[in-house]
RODO-2510 file (C-alpha; in nm, 4 decimals, decimal comma):
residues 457
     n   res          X          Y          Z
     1     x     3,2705   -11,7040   -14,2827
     2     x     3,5734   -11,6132   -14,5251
     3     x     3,8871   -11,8237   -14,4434
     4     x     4,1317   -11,6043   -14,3157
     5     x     4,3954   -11,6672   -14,5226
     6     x     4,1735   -11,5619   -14,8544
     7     x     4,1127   -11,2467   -14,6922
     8     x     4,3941   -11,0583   -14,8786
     9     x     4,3892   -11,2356   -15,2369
    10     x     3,9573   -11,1208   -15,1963
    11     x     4,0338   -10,8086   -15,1359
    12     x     4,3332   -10,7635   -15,4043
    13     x     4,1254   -10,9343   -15,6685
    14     x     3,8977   -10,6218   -15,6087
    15     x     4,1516   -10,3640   -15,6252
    16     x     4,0480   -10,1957   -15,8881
    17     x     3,7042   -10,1149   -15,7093
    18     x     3,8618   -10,0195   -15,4309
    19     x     4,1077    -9,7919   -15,6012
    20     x     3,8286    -9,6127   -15,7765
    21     x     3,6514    -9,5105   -15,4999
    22     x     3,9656    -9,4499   -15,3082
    23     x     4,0098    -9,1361   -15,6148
    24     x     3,6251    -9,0670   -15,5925
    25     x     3,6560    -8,9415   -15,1850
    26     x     3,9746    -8,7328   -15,2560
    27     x     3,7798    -8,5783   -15,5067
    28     x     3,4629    -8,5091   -15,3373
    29     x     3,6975    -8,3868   -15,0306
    30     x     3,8592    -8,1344   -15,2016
    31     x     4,1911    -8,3401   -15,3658
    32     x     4,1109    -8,2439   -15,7650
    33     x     4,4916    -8,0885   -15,9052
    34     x     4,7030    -8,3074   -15,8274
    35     x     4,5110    -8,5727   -16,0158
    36     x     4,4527    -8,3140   -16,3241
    37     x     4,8245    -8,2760   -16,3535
    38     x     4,8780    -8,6411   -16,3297
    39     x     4,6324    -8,6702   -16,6364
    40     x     4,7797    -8,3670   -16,8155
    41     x     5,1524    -8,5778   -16,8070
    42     x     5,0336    -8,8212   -16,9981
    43     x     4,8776    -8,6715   -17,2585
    44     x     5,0852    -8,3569   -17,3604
    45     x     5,4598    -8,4981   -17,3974
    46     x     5,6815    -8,1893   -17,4267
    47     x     5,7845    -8,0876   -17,0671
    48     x     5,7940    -7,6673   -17,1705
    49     x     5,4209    -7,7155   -17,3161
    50     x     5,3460    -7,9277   -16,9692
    51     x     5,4641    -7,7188   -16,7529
    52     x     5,2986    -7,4120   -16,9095
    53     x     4,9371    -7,5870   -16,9315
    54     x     4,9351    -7,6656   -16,5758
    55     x     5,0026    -7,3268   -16,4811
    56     x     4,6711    -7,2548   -16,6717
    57     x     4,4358    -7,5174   -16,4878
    58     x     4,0825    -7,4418   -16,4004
    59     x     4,0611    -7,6706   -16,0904
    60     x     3,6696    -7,6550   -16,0816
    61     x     3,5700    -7,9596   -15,8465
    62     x     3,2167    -8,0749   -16,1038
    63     x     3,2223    -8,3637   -15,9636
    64     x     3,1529    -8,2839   -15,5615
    65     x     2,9213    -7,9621   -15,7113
    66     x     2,7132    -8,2367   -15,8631
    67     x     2,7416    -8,4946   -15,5703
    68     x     2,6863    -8,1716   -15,3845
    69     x     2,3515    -8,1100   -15,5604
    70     x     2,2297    -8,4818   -15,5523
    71     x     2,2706    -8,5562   -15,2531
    72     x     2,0228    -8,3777   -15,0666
    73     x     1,7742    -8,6214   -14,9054
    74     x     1,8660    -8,6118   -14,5906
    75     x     1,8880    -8,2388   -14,5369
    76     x     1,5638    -8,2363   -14,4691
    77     x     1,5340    -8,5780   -14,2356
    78     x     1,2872    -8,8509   -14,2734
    79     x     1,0182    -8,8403   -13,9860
    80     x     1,0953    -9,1507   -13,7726
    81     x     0,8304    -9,2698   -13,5411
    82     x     0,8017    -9,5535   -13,3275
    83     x     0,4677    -9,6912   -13,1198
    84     x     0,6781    -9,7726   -12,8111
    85     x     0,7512    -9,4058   -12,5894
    86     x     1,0493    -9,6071   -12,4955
    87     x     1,1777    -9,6664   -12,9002
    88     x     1,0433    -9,3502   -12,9794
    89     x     1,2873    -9,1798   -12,7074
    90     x     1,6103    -9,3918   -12,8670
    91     x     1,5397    -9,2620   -13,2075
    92     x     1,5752    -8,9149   -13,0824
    93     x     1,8673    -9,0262   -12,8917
    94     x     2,0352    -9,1054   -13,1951
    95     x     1,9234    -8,7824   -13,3846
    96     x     2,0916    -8,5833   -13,1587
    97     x     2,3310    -8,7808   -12,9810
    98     x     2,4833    -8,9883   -13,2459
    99     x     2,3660    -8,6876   -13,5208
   100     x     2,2142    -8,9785   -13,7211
   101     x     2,1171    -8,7452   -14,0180
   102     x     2,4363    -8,6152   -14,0932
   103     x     2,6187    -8,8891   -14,1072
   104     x     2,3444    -9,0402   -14,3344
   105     x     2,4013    -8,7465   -14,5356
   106     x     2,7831    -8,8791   -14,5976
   107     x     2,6697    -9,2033   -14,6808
   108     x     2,4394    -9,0456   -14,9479
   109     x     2,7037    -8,8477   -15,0411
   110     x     2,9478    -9,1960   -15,0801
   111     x     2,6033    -9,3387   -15,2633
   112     x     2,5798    -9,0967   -15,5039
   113     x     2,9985    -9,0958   -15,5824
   114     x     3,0828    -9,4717   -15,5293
   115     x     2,7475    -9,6382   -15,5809
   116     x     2,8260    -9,8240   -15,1985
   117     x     2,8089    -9,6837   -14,8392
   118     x     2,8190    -9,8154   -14,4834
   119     x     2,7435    -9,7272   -14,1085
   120     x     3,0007    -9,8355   -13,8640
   121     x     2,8803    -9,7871   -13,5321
   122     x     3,0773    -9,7405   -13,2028
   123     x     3,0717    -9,6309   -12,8497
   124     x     3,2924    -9,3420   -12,7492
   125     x     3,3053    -9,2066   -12,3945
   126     x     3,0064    -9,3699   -12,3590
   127     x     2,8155    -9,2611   -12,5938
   128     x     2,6864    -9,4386   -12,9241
   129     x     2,8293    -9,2895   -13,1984
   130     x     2,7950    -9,4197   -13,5807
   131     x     3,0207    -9,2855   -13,8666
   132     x     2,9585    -9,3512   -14,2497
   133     x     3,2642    -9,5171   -14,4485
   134     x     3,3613    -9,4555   -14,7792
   135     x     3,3769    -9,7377   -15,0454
   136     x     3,7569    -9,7956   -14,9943
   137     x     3,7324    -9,8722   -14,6358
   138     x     3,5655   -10,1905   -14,6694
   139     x     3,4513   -10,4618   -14,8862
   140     x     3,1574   -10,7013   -14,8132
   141     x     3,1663   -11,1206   -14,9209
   142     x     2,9311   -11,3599   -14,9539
   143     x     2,9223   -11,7478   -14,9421
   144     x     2,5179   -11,7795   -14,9590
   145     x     2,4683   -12,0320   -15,2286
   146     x     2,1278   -11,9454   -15,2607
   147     x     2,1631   -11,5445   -15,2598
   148     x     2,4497   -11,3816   -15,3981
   149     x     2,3678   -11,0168   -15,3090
   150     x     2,3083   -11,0976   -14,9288
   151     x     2,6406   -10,9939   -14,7007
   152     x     2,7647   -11,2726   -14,5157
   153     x     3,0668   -11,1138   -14,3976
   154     x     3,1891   -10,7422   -14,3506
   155     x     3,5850   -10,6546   -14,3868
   156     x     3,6543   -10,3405   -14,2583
   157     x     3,9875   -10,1700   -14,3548
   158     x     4,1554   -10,0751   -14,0439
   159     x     4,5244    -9,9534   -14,2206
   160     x     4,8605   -10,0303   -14,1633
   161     x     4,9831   -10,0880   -13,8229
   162     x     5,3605   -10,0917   -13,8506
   163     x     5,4392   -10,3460   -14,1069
   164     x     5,1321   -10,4952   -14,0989
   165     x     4,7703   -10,4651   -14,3176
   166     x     4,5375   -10,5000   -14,0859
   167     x     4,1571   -10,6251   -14,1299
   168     x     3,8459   -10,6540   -13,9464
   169     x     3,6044   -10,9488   -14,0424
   170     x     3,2481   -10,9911   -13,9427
   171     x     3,0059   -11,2185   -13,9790
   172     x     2,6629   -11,2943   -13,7533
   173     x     2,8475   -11,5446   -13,5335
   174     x     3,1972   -11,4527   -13,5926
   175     x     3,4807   -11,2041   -13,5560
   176     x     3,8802   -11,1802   -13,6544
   177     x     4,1073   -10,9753   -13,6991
   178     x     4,3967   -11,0407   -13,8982
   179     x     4,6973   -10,9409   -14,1218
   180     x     4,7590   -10,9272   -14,4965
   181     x     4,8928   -11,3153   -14,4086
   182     x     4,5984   -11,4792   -14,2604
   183     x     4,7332   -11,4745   -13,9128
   184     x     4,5344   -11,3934   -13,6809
   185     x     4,6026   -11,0672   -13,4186
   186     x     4,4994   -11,2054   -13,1496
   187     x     4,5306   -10,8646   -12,9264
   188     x     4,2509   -10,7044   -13,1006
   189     x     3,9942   -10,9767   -13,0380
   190     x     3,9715   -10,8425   -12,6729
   191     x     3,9090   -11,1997   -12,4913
   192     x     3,5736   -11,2871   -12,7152
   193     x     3,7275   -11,5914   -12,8533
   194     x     3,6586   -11,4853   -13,2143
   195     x     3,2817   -11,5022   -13,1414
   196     x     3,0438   -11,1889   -13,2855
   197     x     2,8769   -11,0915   -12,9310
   198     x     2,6111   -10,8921   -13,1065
   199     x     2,4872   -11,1774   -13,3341
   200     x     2,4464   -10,9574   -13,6174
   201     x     2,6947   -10,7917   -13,8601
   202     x     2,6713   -10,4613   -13,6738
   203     x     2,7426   -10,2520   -14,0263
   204     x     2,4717   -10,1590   -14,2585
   205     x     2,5478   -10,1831   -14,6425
   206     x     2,3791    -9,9914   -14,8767
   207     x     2,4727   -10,0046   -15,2963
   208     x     2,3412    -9,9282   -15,5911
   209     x     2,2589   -10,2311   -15,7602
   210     x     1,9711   -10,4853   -15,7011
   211     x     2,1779   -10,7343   -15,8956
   212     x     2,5069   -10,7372   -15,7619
   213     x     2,6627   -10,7175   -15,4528
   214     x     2,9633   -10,5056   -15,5200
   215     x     2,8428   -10,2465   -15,7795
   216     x     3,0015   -10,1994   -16,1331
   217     x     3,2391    -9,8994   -16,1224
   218     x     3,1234    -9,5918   -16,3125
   219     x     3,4193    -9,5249   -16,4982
   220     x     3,2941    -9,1840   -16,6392
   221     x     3,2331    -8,9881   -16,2921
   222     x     3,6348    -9,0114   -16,2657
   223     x     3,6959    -8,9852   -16,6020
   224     x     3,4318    -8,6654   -16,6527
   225     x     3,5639    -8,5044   -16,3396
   226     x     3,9560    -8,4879   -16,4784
   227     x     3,8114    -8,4584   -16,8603
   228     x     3,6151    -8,1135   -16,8054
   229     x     3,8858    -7,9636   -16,6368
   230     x     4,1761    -8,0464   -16,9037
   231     x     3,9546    -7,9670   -17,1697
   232     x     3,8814    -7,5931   -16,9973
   233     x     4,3100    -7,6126   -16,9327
   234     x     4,3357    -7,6211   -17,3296
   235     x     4,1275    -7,3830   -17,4194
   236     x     4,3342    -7,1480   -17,1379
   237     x     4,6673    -7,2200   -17,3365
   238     x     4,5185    -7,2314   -17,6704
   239     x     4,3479    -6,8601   -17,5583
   240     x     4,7484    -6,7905   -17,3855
   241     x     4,9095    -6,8156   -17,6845
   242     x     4,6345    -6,6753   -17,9471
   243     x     4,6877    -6,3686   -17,7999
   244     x     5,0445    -6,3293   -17,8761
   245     x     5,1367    -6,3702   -18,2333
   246     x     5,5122    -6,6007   -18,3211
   247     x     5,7795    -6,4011   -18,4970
   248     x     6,0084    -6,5696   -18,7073
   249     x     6,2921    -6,4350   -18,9483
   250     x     6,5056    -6,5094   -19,2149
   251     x     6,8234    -6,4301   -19,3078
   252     x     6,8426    -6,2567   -18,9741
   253     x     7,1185    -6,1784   -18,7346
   254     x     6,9554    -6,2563   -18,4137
   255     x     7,1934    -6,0836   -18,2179
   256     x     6,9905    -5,7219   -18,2863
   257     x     6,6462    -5,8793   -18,1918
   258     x     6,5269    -5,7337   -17,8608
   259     x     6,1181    -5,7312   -17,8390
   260     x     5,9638    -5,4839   -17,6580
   261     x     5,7045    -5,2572   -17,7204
   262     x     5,9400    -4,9441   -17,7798
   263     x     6,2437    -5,1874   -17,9425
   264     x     6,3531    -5,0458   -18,3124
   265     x     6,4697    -5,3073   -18,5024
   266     x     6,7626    -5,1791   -18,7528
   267     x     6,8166    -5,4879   -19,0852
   268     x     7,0706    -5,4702   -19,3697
   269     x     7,1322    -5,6830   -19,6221
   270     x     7,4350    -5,8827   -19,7424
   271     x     7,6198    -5,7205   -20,0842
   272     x     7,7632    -6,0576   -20,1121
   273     x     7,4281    -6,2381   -20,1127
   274     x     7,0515    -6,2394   -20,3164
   275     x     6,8905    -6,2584   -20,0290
   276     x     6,7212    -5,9565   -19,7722
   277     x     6,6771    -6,0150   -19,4366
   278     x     6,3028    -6,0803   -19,3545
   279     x     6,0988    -6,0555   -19,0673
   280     x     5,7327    -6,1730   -19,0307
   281     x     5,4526    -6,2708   -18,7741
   282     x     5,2300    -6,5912   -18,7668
   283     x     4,8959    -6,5581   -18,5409
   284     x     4,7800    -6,8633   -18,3921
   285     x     4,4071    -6,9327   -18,3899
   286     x     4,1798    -7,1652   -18,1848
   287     x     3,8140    -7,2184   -18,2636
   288     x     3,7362    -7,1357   -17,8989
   289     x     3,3414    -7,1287   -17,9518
   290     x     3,3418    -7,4425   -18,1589
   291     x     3,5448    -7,6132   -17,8479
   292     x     3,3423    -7,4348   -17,5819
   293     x     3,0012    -7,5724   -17,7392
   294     x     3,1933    -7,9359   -17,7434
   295     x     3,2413    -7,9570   -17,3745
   296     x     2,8789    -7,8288   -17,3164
   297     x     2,7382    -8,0765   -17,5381
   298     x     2,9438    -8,3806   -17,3400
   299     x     2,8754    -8,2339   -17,0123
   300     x     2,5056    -8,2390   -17,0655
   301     x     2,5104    -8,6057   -17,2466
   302     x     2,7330    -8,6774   -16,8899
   303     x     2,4093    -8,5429   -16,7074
   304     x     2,1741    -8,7278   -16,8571
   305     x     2,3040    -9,0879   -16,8543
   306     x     2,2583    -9,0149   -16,4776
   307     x     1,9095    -8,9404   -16,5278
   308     x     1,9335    -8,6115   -16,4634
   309     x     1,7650    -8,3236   -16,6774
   310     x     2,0544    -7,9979   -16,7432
   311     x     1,8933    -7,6969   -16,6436
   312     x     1,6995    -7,5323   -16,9694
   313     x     1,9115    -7,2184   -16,9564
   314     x     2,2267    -7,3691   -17,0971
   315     x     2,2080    -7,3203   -17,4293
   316     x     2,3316    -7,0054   -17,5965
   317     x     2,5421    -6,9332   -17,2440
   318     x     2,8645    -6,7139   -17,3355
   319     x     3,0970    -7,0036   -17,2348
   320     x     3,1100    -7,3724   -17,1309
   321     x     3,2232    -7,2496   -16,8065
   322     x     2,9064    -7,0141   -16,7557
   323     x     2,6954    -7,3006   -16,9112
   324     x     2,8175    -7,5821   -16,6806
   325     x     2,7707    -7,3380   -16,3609
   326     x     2,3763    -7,2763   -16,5039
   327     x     2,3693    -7,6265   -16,5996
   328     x     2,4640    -7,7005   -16,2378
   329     x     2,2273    -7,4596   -16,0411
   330     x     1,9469    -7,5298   -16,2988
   331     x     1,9534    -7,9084   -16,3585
   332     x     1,6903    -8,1044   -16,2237
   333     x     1,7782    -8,3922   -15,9779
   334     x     1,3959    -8,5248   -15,9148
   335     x     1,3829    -8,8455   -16,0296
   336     x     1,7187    -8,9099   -15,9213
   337     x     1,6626    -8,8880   -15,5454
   338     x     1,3472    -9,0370   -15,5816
   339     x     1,5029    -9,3829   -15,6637
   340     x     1,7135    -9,2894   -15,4071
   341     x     1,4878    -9,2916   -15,1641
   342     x     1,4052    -9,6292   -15,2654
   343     x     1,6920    -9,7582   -15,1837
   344     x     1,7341    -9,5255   -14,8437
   345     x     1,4126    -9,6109   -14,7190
   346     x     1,5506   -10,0165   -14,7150
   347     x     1,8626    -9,9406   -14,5642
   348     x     1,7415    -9,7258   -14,2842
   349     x     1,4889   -10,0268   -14,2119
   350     x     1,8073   -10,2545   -14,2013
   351     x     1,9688   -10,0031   -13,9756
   352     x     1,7562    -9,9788   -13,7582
   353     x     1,7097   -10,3584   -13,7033
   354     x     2,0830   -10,4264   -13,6563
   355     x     2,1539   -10,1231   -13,4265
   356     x     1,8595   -10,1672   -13,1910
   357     x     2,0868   -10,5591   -13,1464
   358     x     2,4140   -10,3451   -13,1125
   359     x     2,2440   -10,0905   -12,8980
   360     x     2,1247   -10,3855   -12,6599
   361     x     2,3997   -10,5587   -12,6509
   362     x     2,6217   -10,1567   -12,5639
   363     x     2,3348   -10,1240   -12,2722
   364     x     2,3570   -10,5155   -12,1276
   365     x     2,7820   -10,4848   -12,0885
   366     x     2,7543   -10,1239   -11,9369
   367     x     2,9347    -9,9562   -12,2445
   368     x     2,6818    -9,7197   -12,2314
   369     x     2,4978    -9,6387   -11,9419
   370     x     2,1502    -9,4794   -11,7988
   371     x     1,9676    -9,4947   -12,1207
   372     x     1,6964    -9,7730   -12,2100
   373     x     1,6946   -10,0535   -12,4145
   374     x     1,5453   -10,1292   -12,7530
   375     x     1,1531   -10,2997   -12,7227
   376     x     1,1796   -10,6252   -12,8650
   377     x     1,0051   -10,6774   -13,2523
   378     x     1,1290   -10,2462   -13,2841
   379     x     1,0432   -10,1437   -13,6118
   380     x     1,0251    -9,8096   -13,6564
   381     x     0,7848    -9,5958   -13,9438
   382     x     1,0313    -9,4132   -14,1555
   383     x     0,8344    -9,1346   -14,4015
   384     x     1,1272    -8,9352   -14,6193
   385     x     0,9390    -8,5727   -14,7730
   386     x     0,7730    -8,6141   -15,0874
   387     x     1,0587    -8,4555   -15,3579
   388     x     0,9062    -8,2110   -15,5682
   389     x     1,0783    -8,0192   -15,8576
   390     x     1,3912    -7,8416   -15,7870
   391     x     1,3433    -7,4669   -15,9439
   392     x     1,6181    -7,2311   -15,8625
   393     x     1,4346    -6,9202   -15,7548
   394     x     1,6164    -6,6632   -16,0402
   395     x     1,4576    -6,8722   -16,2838
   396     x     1,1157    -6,9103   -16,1399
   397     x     1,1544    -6,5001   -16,1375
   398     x     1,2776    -6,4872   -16,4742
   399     x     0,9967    -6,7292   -16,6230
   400     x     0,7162    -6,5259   -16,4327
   401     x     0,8536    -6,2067   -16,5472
   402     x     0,8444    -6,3297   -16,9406
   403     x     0,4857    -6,4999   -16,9323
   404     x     0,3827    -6,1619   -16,7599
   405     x     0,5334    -5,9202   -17,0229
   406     x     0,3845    -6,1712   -17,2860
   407     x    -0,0242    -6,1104   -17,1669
   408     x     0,0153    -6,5146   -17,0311
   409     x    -0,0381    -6,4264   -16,7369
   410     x    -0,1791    -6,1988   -16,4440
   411     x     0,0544    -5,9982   -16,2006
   412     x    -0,1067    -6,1873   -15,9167
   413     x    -0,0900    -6,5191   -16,0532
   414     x     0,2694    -6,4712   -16,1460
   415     x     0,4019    -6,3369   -15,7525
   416     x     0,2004    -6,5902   -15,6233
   417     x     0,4185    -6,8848   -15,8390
   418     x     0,7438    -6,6494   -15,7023
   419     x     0,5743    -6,6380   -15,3465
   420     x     0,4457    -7,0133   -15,3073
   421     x     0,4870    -6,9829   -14,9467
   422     x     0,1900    -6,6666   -14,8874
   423     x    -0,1843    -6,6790   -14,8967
   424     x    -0,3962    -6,5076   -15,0747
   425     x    -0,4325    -6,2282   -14,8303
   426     x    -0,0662    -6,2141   -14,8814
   427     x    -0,0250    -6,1860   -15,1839
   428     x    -0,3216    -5,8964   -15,2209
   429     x    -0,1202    -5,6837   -14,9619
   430     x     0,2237    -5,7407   -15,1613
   431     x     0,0459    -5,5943   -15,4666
   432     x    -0,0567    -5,2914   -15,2898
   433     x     0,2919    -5,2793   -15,1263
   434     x     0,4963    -5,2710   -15,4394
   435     x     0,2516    -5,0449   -15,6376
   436     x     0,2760    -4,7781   -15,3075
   437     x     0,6463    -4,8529   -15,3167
   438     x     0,7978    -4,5042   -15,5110
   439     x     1,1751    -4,6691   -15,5792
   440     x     1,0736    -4,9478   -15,7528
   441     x     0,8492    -4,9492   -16,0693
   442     x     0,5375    -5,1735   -16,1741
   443     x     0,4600    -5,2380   -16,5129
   444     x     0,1644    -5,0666   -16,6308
   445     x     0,0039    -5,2529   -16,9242
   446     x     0,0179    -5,0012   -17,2371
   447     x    -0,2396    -5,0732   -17,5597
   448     x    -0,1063    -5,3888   -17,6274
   449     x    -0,1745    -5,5333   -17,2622
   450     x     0,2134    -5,4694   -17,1560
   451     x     0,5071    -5,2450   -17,0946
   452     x     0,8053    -5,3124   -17,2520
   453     x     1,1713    -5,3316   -17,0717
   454     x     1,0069    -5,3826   -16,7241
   455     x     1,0883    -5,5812   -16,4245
   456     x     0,7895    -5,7794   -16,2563
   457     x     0,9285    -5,6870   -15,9028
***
């Protein structure tokens, strides 16, 4: 087990991984300005310019709309079956009781953000309940000298009581609580005499490396998510001030300059002097298309060094802020969450195995009561849906509609790609219903096999 004392120094000496994803959740919860702003003070140094750029911030959250969009194998839940009535019983115990899937859900939305998750479980008012922690709430250790990656101790973050940092440390045989000093708090140890009573780390850890066993940061999800923003806040002021040209003058008394649309401005010159008063306008101008185009073209390089594919429709889109938002809705996340899965499938095998220990141990003290205990050797048979390829629905419309109009295709075939869920019977009475339908028009083919400027449906 970690000596207590290093507890603190471990833990510092991985600040910067901690920090990270500590600025990852507030961003996938919602906290996106404030760090903009932050960002925007460092770069632009006169205070007027600041303080007008900020005013012009697009605070479009791309990071949580693509965590948003990854993250989506557990909204429709693994089957999980189990031989034993008894086990079988448990497992929908904690789909409904504990709401197992959604809080899987947040770990795969951590996953997906942090590249690390856990499951904490717990027993409130006698129920089990389980909860999914963010990468900044804990930090796992090892001292295996034959495996690096395997956890041999879990530290749990539990905050700042008072004065005091205060941390939770388990290992299979062992448990401590203590401060940022080492010393040991002896009133949270509740009379077990620093022994682990379930004999198992009771958290499940789940990261994103096979190699490691705290992940490399991704320094470009934080980076991206303030970058996109500041680059949209630019084009705003650039945009701002484009459409309002700078006057300047010489020679003139400024005293008898008043602008307003129905302002006449009256100039004489000096008899003693050569010179006339002059008064002139500069326009600004911005390549706002060139700039636009830039931020497409990193936004899509961001999407694919996460092996994801942008969505087809970007190019040519009116503006990078159009283009992201199809980029977004159109990409395609499939072999993303597949490897996901891969890595899903082992932790929910490892949860299962250390909560059926927890869950015995919750039953044998009484902490929770009238419900059975795990079958010894559980192992439950988890099966995730097969992922297929994500096709917004406006686009399967729009692609059927075009091969259609083109002769590439048959009316039927094409509402039975837009209709995957009918039959053929289906489909035959849909045909009849929109050709008997007077408000909306069918295409009639013409000489050349089509109708031009048509809708399919």
């Amino acid at each position: 087990m970690i000596s207590n004392e290093i507890v603190k120094s471990y833990v510092d000496s991985n600040a910067n991984f901690i920090n990270h994803n500590e600025r990852i959740f507030d961003i996938i919860e919602g906290d996106l300005l404030d760090k903009i702003k932050a960002k925007l003070q460092k770069i632009i140094r006169s205070p007027r310019a600041y303080q007008n750029t900020i005013e012009l911030i697009p605070p479009i959250n791309i990071l949580r709309q693509i965590n948003n969009k990854l993250s989506t194998i557990y909204v429709e839940p693994p089957e999980r079956s189990a031989e034993n009535s008894k086990d079988q019983f448990l497992i929908e115990y904690y789909e409904s009781e504990a709401d197992i899937n959604n809080v899987f859900h947040e770990a795969n939305r951590f996953f997906n953000s942090q590249k690390v998750a856990a499951i904490d479980p717990f027993v409130e008012n006698g129920d089990a309940r389980l909860r999914a922690l963010s990468g900044h709430q804990f930090l796992v250790y090892s001292d295996d000298v034959v495996n690096k990656t395997k956890v041999t101790d879990f530290i749990k973050f539990i905050g700042k009581v008072g004065d005091e940092e205060i941390f939770f440390i388990y290992s299979n045989d062992s448990f401590s609580a203590v401060n940022q000093y080492g010393q040991i708090k002896s009133e949270y140890l509740d009379g077990n005499m620093g022994e682990n009573p379930f004999g198992i780390i009771p958290q499940t850890y789940i990261k994103k490396s096979r190699n490691l066993l705290i992940p490399k940061i991704d320094s470009d999800i934080y980076d991206m998510s303030l970058l996109l923003p500041i680059m949209w806040a630019s084009i705003n002021y650039g945009i701002n001030y484009q459409a309002h040209s700078v006057m300047y003058g010489i020679d003139v008394d400024d005293k008898n300059i008043e602008m307003n649309p129905d302002t006449f401005l009256s100039f004489k010159s000096d008899p003693n002097s050569n010179t006339k008063p002059e008064i002139g306008f500069m326009k600004p101008q911005i390549e706002i298309e060139a700039v636009d185009n830039h931020i497409l073209d990193l936004f899509n390089a961001w999407l694919e060094s996460m092996n994801i594919r942008p969505g087809e429709a970007t190019g040519g889109s009116a503006s990078s802020l159009s283009g992201v938002a199809l980029a977004i809705k159109e990409m395609d996340t499939t072999l993303n969450r597949k490897s996901q899965i891969s890595y899903f499938k082992d932790f929910e095998a490892d949860f299962w195995y250390r909560q059926s220990k927890v869950h015995n141990y919750w039953v044998d003290t009484g902490r929770i009561k009238n419900i059975p205990k795990f079958s010894e050797g559980f192992k439950p048979t988890i099966i995730f849906p097969e992922i297929s390829v994500s096709e917004d629905a406006d686009a399967v419309v729009s692609r059927e509609e075009k091969k259609y109009k083109s002769g590439l295709t048959t009316l039927k075939k094409a509402l039975e790609a837009i209709h995957k869920g009918l039959d053929e019977k289906e489909i035959d009475q849909l045909i009849l219903d929109i050709k008997n339908e007077n408000t909306i028009e069918i295409p009639a083919l013409n000489e050349q096999g089509i109708k031009e400027n048509q809708n399919l449906i």
